[in-house]
N, C-alpha and C positions, 0 to 999 in steps of 0.2 A: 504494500500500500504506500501510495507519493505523503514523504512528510515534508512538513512545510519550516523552515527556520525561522522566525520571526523574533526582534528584538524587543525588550520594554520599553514602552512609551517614556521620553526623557521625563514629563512630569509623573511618573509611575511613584517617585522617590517619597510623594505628601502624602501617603496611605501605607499601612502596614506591611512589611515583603507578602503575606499571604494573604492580605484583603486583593493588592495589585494582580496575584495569581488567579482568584478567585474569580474578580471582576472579568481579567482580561480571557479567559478561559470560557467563561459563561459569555461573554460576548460574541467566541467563533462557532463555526463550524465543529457539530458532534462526533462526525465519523471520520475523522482524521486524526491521528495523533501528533497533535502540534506541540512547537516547541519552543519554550520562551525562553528568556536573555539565559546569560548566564548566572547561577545561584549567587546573590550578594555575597560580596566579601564582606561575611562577619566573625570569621572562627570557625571553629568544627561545626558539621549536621549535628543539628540538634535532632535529638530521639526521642520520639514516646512510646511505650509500650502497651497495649491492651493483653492482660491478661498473662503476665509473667509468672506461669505456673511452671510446668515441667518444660511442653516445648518450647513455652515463648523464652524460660532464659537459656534452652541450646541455642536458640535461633540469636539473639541479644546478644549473650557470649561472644558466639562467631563473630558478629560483627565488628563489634570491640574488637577483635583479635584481627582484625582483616584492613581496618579505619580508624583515624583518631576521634569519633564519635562523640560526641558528649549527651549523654544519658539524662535528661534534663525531668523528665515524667512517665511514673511508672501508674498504672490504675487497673484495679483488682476488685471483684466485691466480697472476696475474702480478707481480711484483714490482717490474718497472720501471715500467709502468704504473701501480700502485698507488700509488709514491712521486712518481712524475710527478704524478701529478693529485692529491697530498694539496697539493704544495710552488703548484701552479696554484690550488687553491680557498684555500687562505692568503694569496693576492693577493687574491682575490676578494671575501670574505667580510669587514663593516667589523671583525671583533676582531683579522684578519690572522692569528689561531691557525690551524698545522697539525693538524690533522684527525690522532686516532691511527688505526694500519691495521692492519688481521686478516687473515688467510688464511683464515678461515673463518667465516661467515655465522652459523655456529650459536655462537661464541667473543664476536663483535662484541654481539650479541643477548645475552647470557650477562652480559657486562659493560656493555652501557652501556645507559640509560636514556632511550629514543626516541621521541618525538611522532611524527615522520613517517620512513616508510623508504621510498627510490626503489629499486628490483628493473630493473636495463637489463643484465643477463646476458645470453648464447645462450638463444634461446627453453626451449632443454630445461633450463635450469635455473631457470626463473621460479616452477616453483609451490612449490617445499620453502621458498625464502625465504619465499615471500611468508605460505604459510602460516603458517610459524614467527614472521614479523613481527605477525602480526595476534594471535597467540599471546599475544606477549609486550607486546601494549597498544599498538602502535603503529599508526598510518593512513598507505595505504602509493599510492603512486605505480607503477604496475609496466606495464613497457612491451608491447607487443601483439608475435601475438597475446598469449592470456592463458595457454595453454600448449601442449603439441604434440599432445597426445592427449586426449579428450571427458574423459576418467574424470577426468583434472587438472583440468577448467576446473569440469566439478562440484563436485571437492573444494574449489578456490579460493573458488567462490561459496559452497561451504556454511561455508567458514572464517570469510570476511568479514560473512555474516548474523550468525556464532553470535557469535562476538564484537563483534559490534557495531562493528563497524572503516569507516571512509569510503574507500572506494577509487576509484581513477582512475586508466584504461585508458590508454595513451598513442596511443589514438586522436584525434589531435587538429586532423581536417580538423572534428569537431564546436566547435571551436574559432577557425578560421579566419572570422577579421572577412570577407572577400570571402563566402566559403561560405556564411556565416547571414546578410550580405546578399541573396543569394542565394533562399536559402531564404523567408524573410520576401516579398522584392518578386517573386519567380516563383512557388514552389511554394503557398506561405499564400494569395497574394492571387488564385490560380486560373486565372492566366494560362496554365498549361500544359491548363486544361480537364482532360477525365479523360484520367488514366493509364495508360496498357496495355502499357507495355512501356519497360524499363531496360537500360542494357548499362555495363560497366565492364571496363577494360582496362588493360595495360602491351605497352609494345613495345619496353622497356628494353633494351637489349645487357647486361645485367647477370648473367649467368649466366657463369662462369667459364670459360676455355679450356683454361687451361693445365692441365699434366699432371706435375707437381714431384716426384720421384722422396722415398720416406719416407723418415726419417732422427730421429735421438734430438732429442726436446724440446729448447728450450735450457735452460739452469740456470735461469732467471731465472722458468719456467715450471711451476707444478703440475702437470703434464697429470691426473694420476690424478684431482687434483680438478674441474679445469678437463671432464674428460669425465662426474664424477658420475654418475648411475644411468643415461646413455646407453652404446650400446654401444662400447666400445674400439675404436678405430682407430688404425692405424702415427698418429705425428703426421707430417703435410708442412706446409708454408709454405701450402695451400688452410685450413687449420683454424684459423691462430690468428695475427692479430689481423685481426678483422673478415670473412675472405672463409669464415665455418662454414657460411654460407647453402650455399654448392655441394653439402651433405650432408645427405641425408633423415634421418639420423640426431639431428639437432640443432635440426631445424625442417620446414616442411612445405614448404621451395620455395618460388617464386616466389608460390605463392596463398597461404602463410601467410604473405606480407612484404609485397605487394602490395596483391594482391586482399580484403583483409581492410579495409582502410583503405579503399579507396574503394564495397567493399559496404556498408562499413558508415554511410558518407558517404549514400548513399541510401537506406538503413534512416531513418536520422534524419531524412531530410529529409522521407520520404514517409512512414512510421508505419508500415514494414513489425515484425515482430515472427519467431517461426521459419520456415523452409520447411516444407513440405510433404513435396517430394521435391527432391533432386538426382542429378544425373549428370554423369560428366565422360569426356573421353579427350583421349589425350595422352600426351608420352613424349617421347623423345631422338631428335629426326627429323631435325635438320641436324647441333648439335655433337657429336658422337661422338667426340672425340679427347680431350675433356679426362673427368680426374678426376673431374670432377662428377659425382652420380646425382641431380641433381633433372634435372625435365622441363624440355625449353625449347619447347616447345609443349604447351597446351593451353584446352581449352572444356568450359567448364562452366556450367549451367543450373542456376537456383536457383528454385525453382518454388514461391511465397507466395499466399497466397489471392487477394490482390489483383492482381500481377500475376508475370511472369517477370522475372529478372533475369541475365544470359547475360555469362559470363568470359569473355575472351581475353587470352593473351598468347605472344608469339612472344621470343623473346632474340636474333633474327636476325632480317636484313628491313628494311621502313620498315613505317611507322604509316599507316591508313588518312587519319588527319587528322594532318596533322604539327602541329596547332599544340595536340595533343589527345593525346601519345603515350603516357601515364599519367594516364584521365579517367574519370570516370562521363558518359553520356548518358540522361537521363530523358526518353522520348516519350512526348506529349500528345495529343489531339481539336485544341488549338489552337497547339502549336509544338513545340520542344525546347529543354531545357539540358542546354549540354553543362558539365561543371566540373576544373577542377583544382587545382593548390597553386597554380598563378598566376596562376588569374581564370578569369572564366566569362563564357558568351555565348547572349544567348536570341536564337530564330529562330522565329521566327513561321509560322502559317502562310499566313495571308494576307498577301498582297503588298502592302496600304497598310498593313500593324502596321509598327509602328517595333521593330527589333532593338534589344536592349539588351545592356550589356555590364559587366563587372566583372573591375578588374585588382585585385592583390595591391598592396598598400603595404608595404612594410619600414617598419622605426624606427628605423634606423640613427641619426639627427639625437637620438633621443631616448636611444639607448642605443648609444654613439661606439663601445666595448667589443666590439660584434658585430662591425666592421669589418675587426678585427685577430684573434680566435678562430679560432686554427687548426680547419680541421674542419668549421667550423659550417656548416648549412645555413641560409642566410640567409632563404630563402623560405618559411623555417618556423618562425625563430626568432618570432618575434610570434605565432603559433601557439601553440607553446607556452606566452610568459607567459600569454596568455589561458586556457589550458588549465591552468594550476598556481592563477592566481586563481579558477579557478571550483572547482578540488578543496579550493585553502584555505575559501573560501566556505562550501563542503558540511562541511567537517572542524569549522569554527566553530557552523555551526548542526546540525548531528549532520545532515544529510540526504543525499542522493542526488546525485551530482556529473553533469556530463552526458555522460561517459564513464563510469557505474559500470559494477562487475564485470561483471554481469547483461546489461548491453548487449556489453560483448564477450564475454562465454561464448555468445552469440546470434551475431554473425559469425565468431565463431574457431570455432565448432563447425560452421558452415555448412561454413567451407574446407579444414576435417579432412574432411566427410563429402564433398566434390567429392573428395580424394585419395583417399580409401577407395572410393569410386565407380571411379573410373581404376585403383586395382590391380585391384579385382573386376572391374570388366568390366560392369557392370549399375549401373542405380539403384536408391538406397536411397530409401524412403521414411518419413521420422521423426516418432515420436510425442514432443512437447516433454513431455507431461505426464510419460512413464514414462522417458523420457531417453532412447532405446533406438531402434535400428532396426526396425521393421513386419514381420516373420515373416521374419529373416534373422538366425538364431543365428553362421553365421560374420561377418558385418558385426559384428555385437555382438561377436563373441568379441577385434575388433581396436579395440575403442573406448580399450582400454588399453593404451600398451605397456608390453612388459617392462621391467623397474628392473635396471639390474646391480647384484650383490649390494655391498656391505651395505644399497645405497640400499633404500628400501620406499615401494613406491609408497604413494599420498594414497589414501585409504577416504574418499567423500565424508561418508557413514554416522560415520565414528570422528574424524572432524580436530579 
């Protein structure tokens, strides 16, 4: 897509740097992503964070480790949490300054003055921030997917066009040095011959068991915020901190946590663009005891012009390849790669090719600090710097990062339409142009969900 370079107006100077963005953004053209002056010379990006729980401070970390950042606003509606990770990013961060803290997203944004915003909330609360960020002149960082429901990820992308804002998905196997090795000496140089068929998988034991009787939030807890425009539920110890995935309510299961990541891992790798059609099924067929309402079984088929690309995942059981239990495998005319977070391995088809193979490297030696980060996912942390250098890159020259929005409103909308396939009972077949399901008025009529009141859902049309 043609971007456009344009400078800020000399009297831009008598209004705030992010009222100026605001204004001049809201006054162009929506479907272009334009690019205004250069960021004021004022000192480091200043940073706010939404939601510096577990991901947000990997993803926070990294960036610190990657930019001289300055950390300026952290906002949490856990309190302990919030004041933990302000007192953690003041070690981190070279000015040592504590980070001030909000309970509210829309308070932090109100008051401070932001270059870049990281959005690592529960999925159902990604797209108000994020929109609101891009709103108020900031380029934002927001973790996958992009939201829970199609009508959000529309509104996100039409946010981030209008205003002109640099986003990046925290899809970041596109990031993963082994991967775009990968990519490059398998897929590029055609060793896999043609393509006809991809499959991607988990076989994670990761879906919740337990059954934790309700009971009152604890103090230290927002919940009213903490649930925002999702639907209210008793709070248990499955909700809050980190186990929300066990609820359809708050994300889409195992395929909006999963499966999104490594679809989308082969999107990139092979130039797929929307499906076609999808279909799924699936459901609660071994763990039945626990509180959970996501699926711990299902398959789902993503069906691209090019070729098919086919889901599984079980949360019970072993892995057809143990050494592959969370992978994409892309089939060839002339072999296979199989990939994961910690390396990959191509297989020939003929019997005198030489297999080749690729492991994940850590950095530990280069970055001591990963060693001791409570939390951290270490086989990912290098992932990530790469993935924050390459959205600062995009954010510097106003362009397209290699996680932009547009690429995950493309997987996240696949893996809403496999769930929406599984409650209906049938395949949808989707038209990308008009955004919408193919002569299925109830599939469409669930593209959005409801907003508990006073939340109001995202008009991609009005953002």
């Amino acid at each position: 897509m043609l971007s456009i370079i344009l400078k800020h107006p000399k009297d831009a100077t008598m209004q705030s740097p992010a009222t100026n963005r605001r204004d001049f953004f809201g006054a162009t053209a929506g479907g272009l992503l334009l690019v205004p002056g250069a960021r004021p010379a004022r000192g480091p990006r200043k940073v706010g964070v939404v939601g510096p729980g577990w991901y947000g401070k990997i993803d926070l970390f990294r960036l610190i480790q990657v930019d001289p950042v300055e950390v300026v606003a952290l906002c949490d509606v856990d309190r302990n949490m919030l004041n933990a990770a302000a007192e953690m990013t003041a070690t981190r961060q070279k000015s040592g300054e504590v980070p001030r803290t909000y309970g509210d997203y829309r308070e932090m944004l109100k008051q401070e003055e932001l270059d870049l915003v990281l959005v690592a909330t529960p999925d159902h609360w990604h797209a108000l921030p994020m929109i609101a960020a891009c709103k108020a002149g900031a380029d934002v960082y927001c973790q996958k997917p992009i939201g829970v429901d199609i009508v959000e990820c529309q509104a996100m992308l039409a946010a981030a066009r209008k205003y002109g804002r640099v986003v990046q998905i925290g899809l970041q196997r596109r990031s993963t040095p082994h991967l775009a090795d990968a990519k490059r000496r398998i897929v590029e140089d055609g060793l896999l011959g043609d393509i006809g068929h991809a499959e991607v998988c988990c076989y994670y034991h990761m879906r919740a068991r337990q059954n934790p009787a309700d009971r009152e939030p604890p103090p230290h807890l927002d919940y009213e915020m903490w649930t925002g425009p999702a639907p209210m539920r008793p709070y248990n110890e499955l909700v809050h901190p980190r186990r929300w995935r066990a609820f359809m309510e708050y994300g889409n299961g195992i395929m909006g946590d999963m499966c999104v990541h490594m679809l989308d891992a082969v999107r990139w790798m092979t130039g797929l663009s929307w499906p076609k059609k999808v279909w799924s099924s699936g459901g609660i067929r071994i763990q039945k005891a626990s509180k959970a309402n996501i699926a711990d079984s299902q398959v789902a088929t993503f069906e691209y012009e090019q070729f098919p690309v086919v889901w599984t995942h079980r949360s019970w059981g072993t892995a057809p390849d143990p050494g592959y239990p969370w992978a994409f495998f892309i089939y060839g005319s002339k072999g296979t790669l199989k990939g994961s977070v910690h390396g990959w391995d191509f297989v020939p088809v003929e019997k005198n090719a030489k297999p080749l193979q690729g492991r994940n490297k850590t950095e530990v030696d280069q970055y001591p600090e990963d060693k001791t980060e409570p939390d951290l996912e270490l086989h990912s942390a290098h992932a990530v710097r790469y993935h924050m250098k390459d959205w600062l890159k995009a954010v510097d020259a106003r362009t397209r990062p290699v996680a932009d929005i547009e690429e995950g409103h493309m997987s996240t909308t696949a893996c809403v339409l496999a769930n929406l396939s599984m409650q209906l009972g049938r395949p949808l077949r989707w038209d990308a142009a008009k955004g919408a399901v193919l002569d299925d008025p109830e599939a469409n009529g669930l593209l959005a969900r409801p907003y508990r009141k006073p939340w109001e859902h995202p008009d991609p049309a009005a953002v």
